[in-house]
C-alpha positions as CSV (number, residue, x, y, z in Angstrom):
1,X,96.6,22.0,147.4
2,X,99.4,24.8,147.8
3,X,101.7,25.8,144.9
4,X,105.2,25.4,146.0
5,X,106.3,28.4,143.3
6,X,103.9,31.1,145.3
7,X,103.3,29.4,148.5
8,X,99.4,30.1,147.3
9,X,96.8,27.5,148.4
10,X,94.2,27.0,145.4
11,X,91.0,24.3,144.4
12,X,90.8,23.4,140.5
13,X,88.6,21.8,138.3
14,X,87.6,20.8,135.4
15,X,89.9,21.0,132.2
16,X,90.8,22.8,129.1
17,X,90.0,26.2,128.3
18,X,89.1,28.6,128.6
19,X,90.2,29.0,132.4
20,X,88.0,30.3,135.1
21,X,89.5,32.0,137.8
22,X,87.3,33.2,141.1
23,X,89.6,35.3,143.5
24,X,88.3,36.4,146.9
25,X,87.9,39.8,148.6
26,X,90.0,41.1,151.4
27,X,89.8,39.3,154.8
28,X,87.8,36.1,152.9
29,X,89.2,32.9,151.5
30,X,88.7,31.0,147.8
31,X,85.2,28.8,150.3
32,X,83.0,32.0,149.9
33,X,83.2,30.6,146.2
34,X,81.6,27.0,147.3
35,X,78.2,28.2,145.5
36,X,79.5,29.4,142.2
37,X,82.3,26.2,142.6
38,X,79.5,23.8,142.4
39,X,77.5,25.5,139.6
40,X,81.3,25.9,137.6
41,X,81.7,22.0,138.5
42,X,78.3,21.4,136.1
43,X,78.6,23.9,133.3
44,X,81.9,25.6,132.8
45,X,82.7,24.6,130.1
46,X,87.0,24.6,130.7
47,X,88.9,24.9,134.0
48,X,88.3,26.4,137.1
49,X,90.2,27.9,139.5
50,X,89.9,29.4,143.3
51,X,92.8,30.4,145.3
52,X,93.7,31.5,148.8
53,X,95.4,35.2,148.2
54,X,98.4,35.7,149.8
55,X,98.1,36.3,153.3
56,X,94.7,34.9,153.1
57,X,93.6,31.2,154.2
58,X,95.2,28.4,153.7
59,X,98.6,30.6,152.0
60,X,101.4,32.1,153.0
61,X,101.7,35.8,154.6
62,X,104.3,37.7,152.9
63,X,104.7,41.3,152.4
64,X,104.4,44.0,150.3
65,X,100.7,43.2,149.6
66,X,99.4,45.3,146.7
67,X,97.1,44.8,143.5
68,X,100.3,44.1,141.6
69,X,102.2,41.6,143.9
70,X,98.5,39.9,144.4
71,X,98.3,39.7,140.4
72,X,101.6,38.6,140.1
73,X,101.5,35.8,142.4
74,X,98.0,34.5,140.4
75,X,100.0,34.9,137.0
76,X,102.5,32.7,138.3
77,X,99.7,30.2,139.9
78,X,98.2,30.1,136.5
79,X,101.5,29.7,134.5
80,X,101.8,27.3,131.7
81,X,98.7,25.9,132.3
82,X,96.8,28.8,130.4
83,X,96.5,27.8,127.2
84,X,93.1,30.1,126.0
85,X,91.8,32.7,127.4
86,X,91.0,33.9,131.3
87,X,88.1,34.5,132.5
88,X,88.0,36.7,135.8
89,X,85.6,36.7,138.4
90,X,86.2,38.9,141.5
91,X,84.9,39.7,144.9
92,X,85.5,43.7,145.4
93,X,89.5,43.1,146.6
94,X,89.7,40.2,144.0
95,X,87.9,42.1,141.0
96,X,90.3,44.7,141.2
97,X,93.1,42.1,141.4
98,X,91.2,41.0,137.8
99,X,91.4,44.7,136.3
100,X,95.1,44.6,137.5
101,X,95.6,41.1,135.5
102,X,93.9,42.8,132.5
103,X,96.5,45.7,131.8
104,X,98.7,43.4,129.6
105,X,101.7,43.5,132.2
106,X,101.5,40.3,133.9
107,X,102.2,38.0,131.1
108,X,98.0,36.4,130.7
109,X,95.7,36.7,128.1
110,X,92.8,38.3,130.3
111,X,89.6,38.4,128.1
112,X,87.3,39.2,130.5
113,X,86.9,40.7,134.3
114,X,83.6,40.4,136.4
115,X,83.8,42.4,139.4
116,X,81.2,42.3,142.0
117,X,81.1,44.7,145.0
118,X,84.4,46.9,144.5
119,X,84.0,49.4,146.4
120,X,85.1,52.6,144.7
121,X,84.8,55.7,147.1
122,X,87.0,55.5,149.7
123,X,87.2,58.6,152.7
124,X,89.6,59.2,155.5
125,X,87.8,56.9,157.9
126,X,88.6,54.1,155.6
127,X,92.0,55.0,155.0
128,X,92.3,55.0,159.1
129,X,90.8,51.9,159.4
130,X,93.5,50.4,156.6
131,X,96.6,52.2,159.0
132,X,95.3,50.8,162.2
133,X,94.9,47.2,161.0
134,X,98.7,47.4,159.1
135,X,100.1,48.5,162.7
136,X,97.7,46.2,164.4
137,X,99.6,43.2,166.2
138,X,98.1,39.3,165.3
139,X,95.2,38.9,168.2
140,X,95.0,35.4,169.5
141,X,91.4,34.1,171.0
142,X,90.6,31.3,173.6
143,X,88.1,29.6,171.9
144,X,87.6,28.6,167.8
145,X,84.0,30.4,168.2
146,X,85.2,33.8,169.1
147,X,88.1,33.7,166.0
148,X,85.3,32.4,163.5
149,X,83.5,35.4,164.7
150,X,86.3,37.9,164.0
151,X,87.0,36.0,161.0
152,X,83.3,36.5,159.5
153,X,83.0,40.3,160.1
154,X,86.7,40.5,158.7
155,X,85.3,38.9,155.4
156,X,82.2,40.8,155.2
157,X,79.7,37.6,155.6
158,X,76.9,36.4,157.4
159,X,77.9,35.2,161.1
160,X,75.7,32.3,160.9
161,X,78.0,30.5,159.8
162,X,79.1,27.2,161.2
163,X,81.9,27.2,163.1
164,X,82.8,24.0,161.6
165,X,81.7,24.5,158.5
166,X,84.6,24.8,155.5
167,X,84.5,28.8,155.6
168,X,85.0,28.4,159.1
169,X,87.8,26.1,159.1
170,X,89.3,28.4,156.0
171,X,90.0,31.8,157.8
172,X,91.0,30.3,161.2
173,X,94.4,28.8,162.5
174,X,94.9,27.0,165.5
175,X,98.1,27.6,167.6
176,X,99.0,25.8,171.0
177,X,95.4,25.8,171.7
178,X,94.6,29.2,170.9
179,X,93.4,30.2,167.7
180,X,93.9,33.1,165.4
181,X,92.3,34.4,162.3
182,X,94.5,33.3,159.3
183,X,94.6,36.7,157.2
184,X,97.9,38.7,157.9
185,X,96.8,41.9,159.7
186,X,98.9,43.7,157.0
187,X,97.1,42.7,154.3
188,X,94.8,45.5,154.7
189,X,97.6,47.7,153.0
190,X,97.2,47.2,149.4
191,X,94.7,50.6,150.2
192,X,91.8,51.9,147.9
193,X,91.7,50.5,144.4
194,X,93.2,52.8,141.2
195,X,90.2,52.9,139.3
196,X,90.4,55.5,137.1
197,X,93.7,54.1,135.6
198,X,92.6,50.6,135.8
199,X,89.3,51.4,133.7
200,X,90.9,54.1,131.5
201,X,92.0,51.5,128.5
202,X,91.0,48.4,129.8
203,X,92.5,45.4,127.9
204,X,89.3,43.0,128.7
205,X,85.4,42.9,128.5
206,X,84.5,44.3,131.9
207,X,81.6,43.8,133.9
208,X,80.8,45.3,136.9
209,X,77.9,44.6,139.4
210,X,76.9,44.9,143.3
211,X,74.3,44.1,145.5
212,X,71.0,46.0,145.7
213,X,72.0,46.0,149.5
214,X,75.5,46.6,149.0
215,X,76.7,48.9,152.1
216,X,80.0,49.4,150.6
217,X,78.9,50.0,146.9
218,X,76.2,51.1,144.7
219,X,75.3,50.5,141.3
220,X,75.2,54.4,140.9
221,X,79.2,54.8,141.9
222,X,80.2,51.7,139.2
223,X,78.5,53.4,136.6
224,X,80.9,56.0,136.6
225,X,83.2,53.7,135.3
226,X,80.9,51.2,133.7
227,X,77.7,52.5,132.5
228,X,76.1,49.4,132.4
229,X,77.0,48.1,135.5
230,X,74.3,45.8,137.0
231,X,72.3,45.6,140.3
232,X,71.4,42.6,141.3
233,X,68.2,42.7,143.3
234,X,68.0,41.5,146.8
235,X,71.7,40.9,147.8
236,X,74.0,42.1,149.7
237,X,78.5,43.2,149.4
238,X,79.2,39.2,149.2
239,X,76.3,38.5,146.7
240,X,78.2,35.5,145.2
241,X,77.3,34.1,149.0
242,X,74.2,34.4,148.8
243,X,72.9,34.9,145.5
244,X,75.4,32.5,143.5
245,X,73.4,31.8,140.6
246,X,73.0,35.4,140.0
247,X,76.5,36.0,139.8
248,X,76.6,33.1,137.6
249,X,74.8,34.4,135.3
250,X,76.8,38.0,134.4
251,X,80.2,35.5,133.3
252,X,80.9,35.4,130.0
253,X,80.7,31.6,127.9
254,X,79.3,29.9,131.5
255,X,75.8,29.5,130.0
């Protein structure tokens, strides 16, 4: 469904508190969740939450896109129906979104962030990349195939994919029958994540973790800002993909 206040698309779940909330990584959508959604659907013990980030999916493009406007528009999502605490759960992009939610300034009672994969040392090829797809215009593609296939290496996971299959369908829009990948090309520009501040006096239990495999991360970087920081052995940057019950198991009151 799509919240008319932030034009956000989200799936929800379960009831009470306290609230779950999963938010996606740059260039993905709220269905690289569907493994942790279905454990969540058996044993969290509250709500549960999973949205489409602005400019992202199934919601609405609209700039400036930044870690604040991105926690704003969740705050908003969440609104009155927070009644206990938030639990975060992030995907690099998203658990930075999470750290921004847990300074206090957004008006939720963050209590905890977990954030897999955020990728903390960024250098001037990076910051290219990030200008270049800003400036970039929207590409269209003959075929669904060939935009799922953009779509996948924009969101970091595996191309074998379906092309039908709900990711798929996600992170693809179809146009006068040509076809586009859904994520606003400027969404790129909310740029390399404020760590150091966000970690200086954090207002939440955090947690962060990566793949073992993780080509954007390592264990060793996190650690600078969370010594215990966890590896978890034989995944990759979207580890929540492929190793859902692994992530699972690093969320506070899920088991």
């Amino acid at each position: 469904m799509t919240d008319a206040g932030t034009g956000l698309w989200f799936e929800q779940g379960g009831s009470g508190e306290p609230v779950l909330l999963m938010i996606h990584g740059l260039g993905a959508t709220a269905e690289v969740w569907r493994g942790v959604i279905d454990i969540a659907k058996d044993r969290w013990p509250g709500r549960w939450i999973a949205p489409d980030l602005r400019g992202h999916g199934r919601s609405a493009w609209g700039r400036p896109y930044s870690f604040g406007s991105h926690a704003a528009d969740l705050a908003r999502l969440i609104g009155d129906a927070q009644r206990g605490p938030l639990v975060v759960l992030g995907h690099s992009m998203g658990g930075v979104i999470g750290l921004t939610m847990a300074t206090g300034l957004f008006s939720v009672d963050v209590s905890a962030v977990v954030g897999v994969g955020i990728k903390v040392s960024w250098n001037d090829q990076d910051l290219e990349w990030i200008r270049a797809s800003v400036a970039r215009p929207v590409r269209w593609f003959d075929t669904r195939g060939e935009a799922t296939e953009r779509f996948l290496r924009l969101a970091g996971v595996p191309l074998d994919e379906p092309t039908e299959g709900g990711l798929a369908r996600s992170g693809v829009i179809e146009e006068g029958g040509r076809f586009r990948v859904a994520m606003d090309p400027a969404a790129p520009e909310v740029g390399p994540p404020p760590m150091e501040v966000l970690m200086a006096r954090p207002r939440a239990t955090v947690r962060l973790a990566c793949g073992e495999n993780d080509v954007l991360t390592s264990v060793a970087e996190l650690r600078q800002f969370d010594p215990s920081a966890v590896e978890l052995r034989g995944l990759g940057h979207n580890a929540h993909v492929d190793g859902p019950e692994s992530v699972w198991l690093l969320v506070p009151d899920a088991n």
